[in-house]
PDB file of N, CA, C and O in Angstrom, chain B, residues numbered from 101:
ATOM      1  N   UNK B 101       4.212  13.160  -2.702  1.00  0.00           N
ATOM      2  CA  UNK B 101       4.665  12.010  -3.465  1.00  0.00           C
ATOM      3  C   UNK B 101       5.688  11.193  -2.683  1.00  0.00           C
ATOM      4  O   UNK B 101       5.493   9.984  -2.551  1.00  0.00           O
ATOM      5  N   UNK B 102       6.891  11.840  -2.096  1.00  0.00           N
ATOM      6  CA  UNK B 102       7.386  11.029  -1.053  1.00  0.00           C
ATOM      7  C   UNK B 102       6.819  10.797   0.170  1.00  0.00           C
ATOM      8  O   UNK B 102       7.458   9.926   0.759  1.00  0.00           O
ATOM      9  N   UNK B 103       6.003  11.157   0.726  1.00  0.00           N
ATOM     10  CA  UNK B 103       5.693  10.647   2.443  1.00  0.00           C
ATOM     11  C   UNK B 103       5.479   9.619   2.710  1.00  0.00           C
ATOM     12  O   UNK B 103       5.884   8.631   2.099  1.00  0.00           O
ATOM     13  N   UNK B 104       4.989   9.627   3.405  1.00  0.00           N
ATOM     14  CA  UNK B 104       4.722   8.669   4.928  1.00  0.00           C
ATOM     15  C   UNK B 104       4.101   7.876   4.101  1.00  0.00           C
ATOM     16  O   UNK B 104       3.587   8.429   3.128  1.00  0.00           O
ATOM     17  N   UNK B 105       3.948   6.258   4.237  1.00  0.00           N
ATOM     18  CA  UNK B 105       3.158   5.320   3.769  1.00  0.00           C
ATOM     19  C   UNK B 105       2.106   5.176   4.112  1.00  0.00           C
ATOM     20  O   UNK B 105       0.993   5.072   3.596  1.00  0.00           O
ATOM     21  N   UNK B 106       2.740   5.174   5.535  1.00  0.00           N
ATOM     22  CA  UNK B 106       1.381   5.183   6.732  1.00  0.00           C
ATOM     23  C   UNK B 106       0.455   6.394   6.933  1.00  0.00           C
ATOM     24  O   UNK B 106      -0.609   6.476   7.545  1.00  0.00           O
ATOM     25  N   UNK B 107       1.211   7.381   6.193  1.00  0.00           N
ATOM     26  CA  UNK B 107       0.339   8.620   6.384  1.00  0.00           C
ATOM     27  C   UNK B 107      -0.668   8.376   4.879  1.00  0.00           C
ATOM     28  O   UNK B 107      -1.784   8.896   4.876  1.00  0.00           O
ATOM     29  N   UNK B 108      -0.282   7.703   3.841  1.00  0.00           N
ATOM     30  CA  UNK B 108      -1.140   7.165   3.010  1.00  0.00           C
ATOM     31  C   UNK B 108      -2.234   6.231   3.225  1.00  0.00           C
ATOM     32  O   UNK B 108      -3.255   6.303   2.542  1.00  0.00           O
ATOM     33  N   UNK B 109      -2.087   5.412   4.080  1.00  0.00           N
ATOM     34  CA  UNK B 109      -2.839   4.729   4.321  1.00  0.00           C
ATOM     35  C   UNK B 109      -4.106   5.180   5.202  1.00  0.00           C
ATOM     36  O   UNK B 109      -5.274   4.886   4.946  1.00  0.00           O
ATOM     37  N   UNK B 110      -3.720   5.838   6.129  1.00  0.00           N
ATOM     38  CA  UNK B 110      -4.407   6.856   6.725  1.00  0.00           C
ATOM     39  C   UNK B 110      -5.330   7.290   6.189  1.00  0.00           C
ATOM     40  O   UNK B 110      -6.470   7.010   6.560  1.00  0.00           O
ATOM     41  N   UNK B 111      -5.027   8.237   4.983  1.00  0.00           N
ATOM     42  CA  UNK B 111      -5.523   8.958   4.263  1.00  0.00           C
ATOM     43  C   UNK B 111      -6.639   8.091   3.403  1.00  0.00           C
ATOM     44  O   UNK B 111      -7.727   8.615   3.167  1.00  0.00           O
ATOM     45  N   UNK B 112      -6.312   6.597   2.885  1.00  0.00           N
ATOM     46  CA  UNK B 112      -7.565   5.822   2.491  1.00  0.00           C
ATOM     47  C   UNK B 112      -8.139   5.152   3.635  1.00  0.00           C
ATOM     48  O   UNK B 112      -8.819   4.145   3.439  1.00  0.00           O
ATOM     49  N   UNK B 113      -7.907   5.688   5.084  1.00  0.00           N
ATOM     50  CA  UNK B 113      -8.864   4.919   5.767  1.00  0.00           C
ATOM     51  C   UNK B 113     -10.010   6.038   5.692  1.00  0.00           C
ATOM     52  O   UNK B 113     -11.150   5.838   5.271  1.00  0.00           O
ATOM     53  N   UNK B 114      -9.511   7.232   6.170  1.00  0.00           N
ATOM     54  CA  UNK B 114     -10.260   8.420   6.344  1.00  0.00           C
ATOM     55  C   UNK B 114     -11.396   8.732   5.078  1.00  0.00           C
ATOM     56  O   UNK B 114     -12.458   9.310   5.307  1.00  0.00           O
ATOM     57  N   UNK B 115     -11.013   8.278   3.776  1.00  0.00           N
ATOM     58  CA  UNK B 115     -12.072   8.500   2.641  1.00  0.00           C
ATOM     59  C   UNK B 115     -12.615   7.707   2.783  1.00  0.00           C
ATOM     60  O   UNK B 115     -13.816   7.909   2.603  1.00  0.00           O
ATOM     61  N   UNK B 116     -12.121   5.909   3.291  1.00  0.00           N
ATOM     62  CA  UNK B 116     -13.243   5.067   3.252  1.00  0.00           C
ATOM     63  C   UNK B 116     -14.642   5.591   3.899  1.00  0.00           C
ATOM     64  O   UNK B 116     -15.814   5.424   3.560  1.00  0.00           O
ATOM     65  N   UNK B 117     -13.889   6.452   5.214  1.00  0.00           N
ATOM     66  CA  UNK B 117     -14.931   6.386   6.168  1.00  0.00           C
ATOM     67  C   UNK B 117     -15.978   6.838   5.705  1.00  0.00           C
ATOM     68  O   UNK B 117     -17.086   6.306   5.650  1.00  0.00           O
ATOM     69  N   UNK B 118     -15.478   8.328   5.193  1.00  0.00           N
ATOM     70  CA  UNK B 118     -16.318   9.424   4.580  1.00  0.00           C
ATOM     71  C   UNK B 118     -17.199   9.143   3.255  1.00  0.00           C
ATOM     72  O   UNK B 118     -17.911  10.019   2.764  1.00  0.00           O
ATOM     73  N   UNK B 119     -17.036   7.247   2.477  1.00  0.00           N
ATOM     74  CA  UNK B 119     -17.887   7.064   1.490  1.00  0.00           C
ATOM     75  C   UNK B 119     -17.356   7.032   0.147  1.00  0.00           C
ATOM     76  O   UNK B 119     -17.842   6.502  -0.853  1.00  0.00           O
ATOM     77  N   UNK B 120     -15.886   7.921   0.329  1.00  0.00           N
ATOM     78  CA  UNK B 120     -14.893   7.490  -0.897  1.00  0.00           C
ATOM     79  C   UNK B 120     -14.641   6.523  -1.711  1.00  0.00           C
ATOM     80  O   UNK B 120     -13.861   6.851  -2.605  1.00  0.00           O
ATOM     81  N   UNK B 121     -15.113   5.130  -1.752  1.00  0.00           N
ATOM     82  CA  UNK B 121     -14.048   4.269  -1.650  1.00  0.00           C
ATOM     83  C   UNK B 121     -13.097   4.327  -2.789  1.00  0.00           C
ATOM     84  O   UNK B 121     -12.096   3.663  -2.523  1.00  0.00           O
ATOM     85  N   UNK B 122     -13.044   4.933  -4.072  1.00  0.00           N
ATOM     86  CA  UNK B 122     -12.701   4.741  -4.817  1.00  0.00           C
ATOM     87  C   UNK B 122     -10.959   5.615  -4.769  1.00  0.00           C
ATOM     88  O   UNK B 122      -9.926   5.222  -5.311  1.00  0.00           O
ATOM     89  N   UNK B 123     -11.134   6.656  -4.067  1.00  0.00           N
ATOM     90  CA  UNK B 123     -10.158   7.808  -3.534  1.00  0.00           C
ATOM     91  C   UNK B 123      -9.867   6.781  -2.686  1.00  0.00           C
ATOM     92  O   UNK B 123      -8.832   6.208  -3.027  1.00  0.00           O
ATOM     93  N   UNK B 124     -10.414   6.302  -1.655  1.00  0.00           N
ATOM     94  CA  UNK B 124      -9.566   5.332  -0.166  1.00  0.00           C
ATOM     95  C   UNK B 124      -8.635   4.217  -1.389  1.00  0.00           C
ATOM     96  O   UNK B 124      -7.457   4.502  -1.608  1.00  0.00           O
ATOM     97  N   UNK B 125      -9.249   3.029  -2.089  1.00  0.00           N
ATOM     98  CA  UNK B 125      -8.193   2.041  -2.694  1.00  0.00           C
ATOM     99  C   UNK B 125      -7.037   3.019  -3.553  1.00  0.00           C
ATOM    100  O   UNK B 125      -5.981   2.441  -3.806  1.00  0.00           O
ATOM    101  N   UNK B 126      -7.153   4.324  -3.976  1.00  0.00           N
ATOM    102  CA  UNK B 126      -5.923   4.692  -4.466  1.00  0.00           C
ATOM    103  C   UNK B 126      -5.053   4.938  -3.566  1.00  0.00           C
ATOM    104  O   UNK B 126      -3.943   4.449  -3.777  1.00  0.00           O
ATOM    105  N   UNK B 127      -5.236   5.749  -2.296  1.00  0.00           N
ATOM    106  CA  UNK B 127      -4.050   5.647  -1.552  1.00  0.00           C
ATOM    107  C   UNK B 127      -4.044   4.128  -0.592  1.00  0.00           C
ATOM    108  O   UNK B 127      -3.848   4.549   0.549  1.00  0.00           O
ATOM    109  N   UNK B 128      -4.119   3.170  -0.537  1.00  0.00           N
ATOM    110  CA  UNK B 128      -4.049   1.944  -0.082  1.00  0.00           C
ATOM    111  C   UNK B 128      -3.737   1.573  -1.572  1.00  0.00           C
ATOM    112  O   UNK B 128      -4.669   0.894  -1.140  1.00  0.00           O
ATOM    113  N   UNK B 129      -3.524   1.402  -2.402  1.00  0.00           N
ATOM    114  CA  UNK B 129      -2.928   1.086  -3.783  1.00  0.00           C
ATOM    115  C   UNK B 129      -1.688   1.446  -3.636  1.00  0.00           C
ATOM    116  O   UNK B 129      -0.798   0.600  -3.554  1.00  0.00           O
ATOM    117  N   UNK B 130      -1.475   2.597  -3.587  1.00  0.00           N
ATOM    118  CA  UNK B 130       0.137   3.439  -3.555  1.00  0.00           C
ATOM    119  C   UNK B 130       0.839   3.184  -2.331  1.00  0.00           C
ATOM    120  O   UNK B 130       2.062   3.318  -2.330  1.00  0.00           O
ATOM    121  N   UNK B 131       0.009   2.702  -0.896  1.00  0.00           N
ATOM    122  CA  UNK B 131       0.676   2.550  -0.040  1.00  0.00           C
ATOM    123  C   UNK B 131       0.974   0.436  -0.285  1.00  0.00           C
ATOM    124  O   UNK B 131       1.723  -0.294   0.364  1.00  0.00           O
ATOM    125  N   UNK B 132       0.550   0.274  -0.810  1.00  0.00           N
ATOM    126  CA  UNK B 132       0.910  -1.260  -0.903  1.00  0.00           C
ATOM    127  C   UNK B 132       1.971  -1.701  -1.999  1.00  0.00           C
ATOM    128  O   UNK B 132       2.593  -2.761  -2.077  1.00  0.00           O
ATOM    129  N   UNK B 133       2.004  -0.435  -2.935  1.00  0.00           N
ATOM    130  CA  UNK B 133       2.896  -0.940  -3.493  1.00  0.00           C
ATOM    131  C   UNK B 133       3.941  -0.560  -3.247  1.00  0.00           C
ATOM    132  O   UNK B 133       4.783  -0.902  -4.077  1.00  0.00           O
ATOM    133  N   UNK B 134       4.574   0.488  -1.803  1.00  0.00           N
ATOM    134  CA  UNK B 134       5.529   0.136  -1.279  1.00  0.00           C
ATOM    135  C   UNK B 134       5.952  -0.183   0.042  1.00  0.00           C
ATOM    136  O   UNK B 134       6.804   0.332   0.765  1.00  0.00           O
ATOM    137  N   UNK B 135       4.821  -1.578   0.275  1.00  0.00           N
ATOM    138  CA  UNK B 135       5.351  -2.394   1.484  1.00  0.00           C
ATOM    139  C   UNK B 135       4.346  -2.247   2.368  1.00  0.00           C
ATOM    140  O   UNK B 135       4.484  -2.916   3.392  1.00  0.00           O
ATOM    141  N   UNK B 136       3.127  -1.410   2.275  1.00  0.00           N
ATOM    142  CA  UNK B 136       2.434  -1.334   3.284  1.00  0.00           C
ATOM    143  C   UNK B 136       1.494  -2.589   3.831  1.00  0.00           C
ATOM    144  O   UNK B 136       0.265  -2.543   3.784  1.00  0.00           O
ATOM    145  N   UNK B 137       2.058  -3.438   4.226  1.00  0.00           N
ATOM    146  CA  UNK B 137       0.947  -4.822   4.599  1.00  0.00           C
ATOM    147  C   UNK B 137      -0.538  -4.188   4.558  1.00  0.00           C
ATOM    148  O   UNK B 137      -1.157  -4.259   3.496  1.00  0.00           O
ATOM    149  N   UNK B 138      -1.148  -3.548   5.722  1.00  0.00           N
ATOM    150  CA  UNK B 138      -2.252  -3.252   6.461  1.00  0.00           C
ATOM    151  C   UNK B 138      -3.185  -2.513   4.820  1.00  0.00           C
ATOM    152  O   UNK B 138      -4.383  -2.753   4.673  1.00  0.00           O
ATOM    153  N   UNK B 139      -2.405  -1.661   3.769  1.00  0.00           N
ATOM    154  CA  UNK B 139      -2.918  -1.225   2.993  1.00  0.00           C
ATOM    155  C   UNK B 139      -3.042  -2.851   2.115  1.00  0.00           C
ATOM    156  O   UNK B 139      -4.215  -3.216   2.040  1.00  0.00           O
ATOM    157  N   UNK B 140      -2.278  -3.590   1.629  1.00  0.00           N
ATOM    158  CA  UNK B 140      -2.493  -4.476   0.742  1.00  0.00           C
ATOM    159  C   UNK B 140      -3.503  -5.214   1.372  1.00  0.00           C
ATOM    160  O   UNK B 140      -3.995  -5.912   0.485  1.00  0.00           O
ATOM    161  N   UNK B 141      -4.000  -5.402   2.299  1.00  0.00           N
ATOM    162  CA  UNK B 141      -4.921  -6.411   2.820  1.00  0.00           C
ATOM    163  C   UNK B 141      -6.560  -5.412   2.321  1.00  0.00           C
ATOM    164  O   UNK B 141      -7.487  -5.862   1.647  1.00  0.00           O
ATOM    165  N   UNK B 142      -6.437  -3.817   3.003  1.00  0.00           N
ATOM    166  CA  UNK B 142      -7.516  -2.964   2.121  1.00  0.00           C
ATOM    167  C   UNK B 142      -7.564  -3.388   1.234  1.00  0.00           C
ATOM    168  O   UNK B 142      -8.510  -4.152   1.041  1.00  0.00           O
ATOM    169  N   UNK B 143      -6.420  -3.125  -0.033  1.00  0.00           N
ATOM    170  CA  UNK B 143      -7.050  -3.372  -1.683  1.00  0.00           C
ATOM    171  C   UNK B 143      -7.621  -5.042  -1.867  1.00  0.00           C
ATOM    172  O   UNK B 143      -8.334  -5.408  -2.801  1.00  0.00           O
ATOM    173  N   UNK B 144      -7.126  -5.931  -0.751  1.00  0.00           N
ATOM    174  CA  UNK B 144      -7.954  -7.102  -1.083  1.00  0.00           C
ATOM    175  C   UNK B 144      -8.996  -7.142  -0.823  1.00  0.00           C
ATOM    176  O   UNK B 144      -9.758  -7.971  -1.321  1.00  0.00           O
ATOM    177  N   UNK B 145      -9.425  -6.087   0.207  1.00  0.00           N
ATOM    178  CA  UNK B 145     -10.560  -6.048   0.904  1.00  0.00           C
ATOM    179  C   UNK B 145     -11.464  -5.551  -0.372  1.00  0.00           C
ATOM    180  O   UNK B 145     -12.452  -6.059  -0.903  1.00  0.00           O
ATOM    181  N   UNK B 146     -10.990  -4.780  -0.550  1.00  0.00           N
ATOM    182  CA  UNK B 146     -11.719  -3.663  -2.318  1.00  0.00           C
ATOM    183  C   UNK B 146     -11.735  -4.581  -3.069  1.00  0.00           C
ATOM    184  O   UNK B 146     -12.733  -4.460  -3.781  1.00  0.00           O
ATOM    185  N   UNK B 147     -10.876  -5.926  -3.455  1.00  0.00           N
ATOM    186  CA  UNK B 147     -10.912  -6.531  -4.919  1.00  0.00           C
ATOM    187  C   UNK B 147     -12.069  -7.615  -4.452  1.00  0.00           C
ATOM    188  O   UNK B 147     -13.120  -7.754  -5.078  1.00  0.00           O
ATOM    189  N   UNK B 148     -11.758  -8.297  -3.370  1.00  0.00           N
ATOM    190  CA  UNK B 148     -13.040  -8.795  -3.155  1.00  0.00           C
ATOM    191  C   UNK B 148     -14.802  -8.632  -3.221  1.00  0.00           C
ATOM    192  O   UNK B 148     -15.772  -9.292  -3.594  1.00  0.00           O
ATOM    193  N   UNK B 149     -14.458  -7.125  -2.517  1.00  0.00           N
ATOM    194  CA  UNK B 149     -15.851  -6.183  -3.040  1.00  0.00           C
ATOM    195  C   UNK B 149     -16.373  -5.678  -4.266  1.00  0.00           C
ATOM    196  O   UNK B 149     -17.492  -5.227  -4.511  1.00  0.00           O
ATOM    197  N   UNK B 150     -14.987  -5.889  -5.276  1.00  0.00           N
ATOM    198  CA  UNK B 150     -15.392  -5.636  -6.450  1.00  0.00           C
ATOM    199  C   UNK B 150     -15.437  -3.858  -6.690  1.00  0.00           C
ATOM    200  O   UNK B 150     -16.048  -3.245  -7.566  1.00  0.00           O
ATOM    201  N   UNK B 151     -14.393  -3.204  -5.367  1.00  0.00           N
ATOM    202  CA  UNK B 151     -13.930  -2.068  -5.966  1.00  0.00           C
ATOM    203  C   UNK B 151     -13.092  -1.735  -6.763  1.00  0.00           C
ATOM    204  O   UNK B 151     -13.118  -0.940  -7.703  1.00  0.00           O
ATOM    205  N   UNK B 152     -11.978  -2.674  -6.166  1.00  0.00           N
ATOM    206  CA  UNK B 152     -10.673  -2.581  -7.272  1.00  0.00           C
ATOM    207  C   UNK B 152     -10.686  -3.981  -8.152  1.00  0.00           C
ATOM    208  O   UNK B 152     -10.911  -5.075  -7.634  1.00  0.00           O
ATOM    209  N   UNK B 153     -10.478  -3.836  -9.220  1.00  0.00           N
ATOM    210  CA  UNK B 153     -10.661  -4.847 -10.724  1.00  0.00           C
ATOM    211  C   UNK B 153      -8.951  -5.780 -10.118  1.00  0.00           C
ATOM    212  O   UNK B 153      -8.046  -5.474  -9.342  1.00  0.00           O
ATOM    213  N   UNK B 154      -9.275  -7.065 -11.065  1.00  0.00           N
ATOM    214  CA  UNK B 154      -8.444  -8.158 -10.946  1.00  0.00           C
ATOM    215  C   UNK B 154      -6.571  -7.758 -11.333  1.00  0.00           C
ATOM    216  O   UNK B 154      -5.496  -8.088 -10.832  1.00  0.00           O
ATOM    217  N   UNK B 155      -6.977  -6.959 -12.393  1.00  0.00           N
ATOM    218  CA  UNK B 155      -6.150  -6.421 -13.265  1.00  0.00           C
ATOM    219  C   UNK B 155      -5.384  -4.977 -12.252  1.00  0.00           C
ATOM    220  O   UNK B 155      -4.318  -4.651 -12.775  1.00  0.00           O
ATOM    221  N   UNK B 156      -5.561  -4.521 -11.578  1.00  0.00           N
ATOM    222  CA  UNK B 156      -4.908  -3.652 -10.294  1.00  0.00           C
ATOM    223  C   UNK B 156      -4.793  -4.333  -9.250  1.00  0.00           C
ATOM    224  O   UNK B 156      -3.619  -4.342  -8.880  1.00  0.00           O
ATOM    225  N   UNK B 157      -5.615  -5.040  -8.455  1.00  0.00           N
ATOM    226  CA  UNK B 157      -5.034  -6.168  -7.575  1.00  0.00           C
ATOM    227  C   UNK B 157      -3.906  -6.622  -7.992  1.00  0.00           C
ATOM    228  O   UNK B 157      -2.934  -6.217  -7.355  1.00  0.00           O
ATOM    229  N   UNK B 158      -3.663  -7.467  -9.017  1.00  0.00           N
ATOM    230  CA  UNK B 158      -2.292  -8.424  -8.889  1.00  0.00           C
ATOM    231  C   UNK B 158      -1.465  -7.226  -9.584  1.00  0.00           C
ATOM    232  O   UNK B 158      -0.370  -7.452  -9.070  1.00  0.00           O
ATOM    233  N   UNK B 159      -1.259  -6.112 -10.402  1.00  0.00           N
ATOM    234  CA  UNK B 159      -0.758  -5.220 -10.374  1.00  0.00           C
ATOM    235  C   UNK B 159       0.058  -4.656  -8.938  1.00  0.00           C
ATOM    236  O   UNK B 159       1.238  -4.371  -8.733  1.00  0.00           O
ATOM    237  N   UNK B 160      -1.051  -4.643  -8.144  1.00  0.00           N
ATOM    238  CA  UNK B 160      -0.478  -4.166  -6.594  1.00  0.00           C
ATOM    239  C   UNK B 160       0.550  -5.137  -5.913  1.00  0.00           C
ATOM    240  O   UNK B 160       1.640  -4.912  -5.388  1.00  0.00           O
ATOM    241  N   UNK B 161      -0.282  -6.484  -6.129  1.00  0.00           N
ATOM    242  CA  UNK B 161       0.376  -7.994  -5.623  1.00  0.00           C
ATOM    243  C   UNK B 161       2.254  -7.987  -6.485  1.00  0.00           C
ATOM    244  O   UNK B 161       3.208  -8.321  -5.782  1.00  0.00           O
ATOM    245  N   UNK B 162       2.434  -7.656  -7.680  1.00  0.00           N
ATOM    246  CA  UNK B 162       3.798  -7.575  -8.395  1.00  0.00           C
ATOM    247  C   UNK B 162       4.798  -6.445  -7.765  1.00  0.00           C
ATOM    248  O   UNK B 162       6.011  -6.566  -7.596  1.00  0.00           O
ATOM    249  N   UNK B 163       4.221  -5.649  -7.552  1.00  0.00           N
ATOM    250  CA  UNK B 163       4.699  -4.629  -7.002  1.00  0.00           C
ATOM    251  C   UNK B 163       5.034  -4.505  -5.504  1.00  0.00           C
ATOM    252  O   UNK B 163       5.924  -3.751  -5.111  1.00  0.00           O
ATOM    253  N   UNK B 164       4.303  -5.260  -4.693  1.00  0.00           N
ATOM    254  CA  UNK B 164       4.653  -5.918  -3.457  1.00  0.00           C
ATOM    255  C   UNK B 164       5.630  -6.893  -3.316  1.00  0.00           C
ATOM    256  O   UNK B 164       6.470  -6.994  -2.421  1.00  0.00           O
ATOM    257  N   UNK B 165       5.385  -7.812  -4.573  1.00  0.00           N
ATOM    258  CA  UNK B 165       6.545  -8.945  -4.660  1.00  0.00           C
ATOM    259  C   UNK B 165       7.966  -8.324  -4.971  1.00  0.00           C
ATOM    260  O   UNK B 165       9.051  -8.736  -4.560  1.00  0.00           O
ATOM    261  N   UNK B 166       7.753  -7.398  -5.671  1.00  0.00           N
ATOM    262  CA  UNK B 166       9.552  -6.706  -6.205  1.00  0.00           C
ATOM    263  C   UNK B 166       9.787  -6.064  -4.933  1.00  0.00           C
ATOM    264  O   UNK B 166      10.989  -6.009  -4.675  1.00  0.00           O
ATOM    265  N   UNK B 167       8.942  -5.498  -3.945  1.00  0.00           N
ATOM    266  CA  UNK B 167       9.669  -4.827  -2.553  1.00  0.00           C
ATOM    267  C   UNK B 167      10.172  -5.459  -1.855  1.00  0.00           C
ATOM    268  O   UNK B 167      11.226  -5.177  -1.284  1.00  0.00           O
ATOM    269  N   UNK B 168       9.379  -6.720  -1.704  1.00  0.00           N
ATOM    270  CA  UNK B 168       9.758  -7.977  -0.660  1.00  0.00           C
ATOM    271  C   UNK B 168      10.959  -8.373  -1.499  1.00  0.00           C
ATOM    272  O   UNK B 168      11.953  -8.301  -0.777  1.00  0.00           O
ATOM    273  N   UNK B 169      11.257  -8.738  -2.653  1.00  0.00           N
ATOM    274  CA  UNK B 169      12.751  -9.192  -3.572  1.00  0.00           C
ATOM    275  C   UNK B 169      14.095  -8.280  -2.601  1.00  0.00           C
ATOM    276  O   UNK B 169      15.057  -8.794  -2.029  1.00  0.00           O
ATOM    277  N   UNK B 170      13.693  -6.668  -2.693  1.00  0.00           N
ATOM    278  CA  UNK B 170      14.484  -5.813  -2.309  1.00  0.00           C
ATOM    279  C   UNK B 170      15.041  -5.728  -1.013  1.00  0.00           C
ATOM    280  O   UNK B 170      16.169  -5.290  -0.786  1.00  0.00           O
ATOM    281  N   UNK B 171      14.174  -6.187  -0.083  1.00  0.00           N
ATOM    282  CA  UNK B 171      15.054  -5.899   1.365  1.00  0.00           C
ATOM    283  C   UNK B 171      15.993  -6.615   1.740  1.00  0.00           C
ATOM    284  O   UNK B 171      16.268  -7.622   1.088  1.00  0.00           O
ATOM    285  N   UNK B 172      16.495  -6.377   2.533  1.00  0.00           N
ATOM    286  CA  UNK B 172      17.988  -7.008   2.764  1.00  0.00           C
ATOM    287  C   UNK B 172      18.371  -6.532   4.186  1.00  0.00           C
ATOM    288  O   UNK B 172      18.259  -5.315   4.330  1.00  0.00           O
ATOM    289  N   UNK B 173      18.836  -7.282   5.363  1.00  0.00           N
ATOM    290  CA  UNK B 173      19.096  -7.077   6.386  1.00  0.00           C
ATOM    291  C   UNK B 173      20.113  -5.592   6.515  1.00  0.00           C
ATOM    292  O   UNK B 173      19.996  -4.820   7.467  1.00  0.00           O
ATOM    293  N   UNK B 174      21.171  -5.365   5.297  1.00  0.00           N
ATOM    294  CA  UNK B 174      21.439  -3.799   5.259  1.00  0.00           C
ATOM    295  C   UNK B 174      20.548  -2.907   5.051  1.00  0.00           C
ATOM    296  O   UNK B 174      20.397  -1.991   5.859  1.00  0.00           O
ATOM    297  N   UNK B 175      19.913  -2.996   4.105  1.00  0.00           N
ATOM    298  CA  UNK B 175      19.329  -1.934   4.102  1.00  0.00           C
ATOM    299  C   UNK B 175      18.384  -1.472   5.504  1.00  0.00           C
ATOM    300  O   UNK B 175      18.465  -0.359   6.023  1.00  0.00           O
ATOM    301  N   UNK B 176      17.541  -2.510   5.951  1.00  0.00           N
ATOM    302  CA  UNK B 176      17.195  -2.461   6.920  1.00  0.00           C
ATOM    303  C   UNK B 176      17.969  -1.415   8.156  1.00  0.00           C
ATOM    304  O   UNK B 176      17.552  -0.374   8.661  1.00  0.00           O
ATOM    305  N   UNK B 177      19.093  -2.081   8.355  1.00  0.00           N
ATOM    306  CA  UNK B 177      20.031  -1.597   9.476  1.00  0.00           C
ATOM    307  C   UNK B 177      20.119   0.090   8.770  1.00  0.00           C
ATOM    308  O   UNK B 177      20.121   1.113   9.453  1.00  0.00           O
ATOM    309  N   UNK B 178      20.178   0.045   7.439  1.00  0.00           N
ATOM    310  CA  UNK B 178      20.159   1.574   7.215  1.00  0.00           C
ATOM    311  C   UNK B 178      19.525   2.598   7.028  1.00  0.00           C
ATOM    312  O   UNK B 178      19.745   3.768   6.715  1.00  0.00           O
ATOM    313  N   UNK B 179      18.255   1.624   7.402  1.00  0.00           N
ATOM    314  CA  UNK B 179      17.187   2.804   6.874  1.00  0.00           C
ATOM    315  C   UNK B 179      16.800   3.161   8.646  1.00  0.00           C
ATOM    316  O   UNK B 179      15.983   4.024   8.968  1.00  0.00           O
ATOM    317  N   UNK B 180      17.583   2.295   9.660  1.00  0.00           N
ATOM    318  CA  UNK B 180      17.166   2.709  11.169  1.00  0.00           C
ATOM    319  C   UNK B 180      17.990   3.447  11.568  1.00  0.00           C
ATOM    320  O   UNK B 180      17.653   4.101  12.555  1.00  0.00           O
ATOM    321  N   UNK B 181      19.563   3.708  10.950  1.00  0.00           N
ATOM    322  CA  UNK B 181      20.710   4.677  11.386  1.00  0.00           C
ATOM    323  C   UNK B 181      20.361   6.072  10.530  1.00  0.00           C
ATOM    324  O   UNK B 181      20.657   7.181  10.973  1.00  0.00           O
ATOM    325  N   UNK B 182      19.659   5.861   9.180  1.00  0.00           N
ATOM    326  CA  UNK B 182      19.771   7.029   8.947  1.00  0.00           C
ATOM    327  C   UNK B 182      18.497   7.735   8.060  1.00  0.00           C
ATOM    328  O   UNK B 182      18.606   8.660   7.255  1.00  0.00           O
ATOM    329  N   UNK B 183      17.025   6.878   8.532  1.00  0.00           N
ATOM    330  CA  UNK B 183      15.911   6.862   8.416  1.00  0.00           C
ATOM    331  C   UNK B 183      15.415   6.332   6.545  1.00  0.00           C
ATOM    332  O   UNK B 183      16.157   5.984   5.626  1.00  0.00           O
ATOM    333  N   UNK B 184      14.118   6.457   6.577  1.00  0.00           N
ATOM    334  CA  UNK B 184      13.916   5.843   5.414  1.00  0.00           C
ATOM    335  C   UNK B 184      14.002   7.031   3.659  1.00  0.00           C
ATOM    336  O   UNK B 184      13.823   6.516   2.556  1.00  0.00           O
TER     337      UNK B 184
END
């Protein structure tokens, strides 16, 4: 539940591969809604395809917008002195 984002994202590239897709947009879901660009562009990739519904897209899209609200050049500086 806490890891890696990127290790989430990962993880829905790897189900895409394997035919998942529905397992791949949940972790590209969870990784976008905290900050993962490369995953939010997946779930557009999915909403376009008509894997993930309109109604979880902009779900994901709100939830991206409140992360982007949150950063702040401190936190930044603090999440590199004393990791994330």
């Amino acid at each position: 539940m806490n890891g890696s984002i990127t290790a989430r994202n990962n993880l829905g590239c790897t189900e895409g591969k394997a035919g998942n897709m529905d397992r791949a947009m949940k972790h590209f879901i969870l990784a976008a809604r905290v900050g993962h660009e490369r995953s939010l562009n997946n779930v557009k990739i999915g909403f376009r395809s008509g894997v993930v519904t309109k109604d979880v897209y902009a779900s994901t899209l709100r939830y991206q917008q409140i992360q982007d609200e949150m950063k702040s050049d401190e936190r930044d500086k603090a999440a590199e002195v004393y990791g994330p």
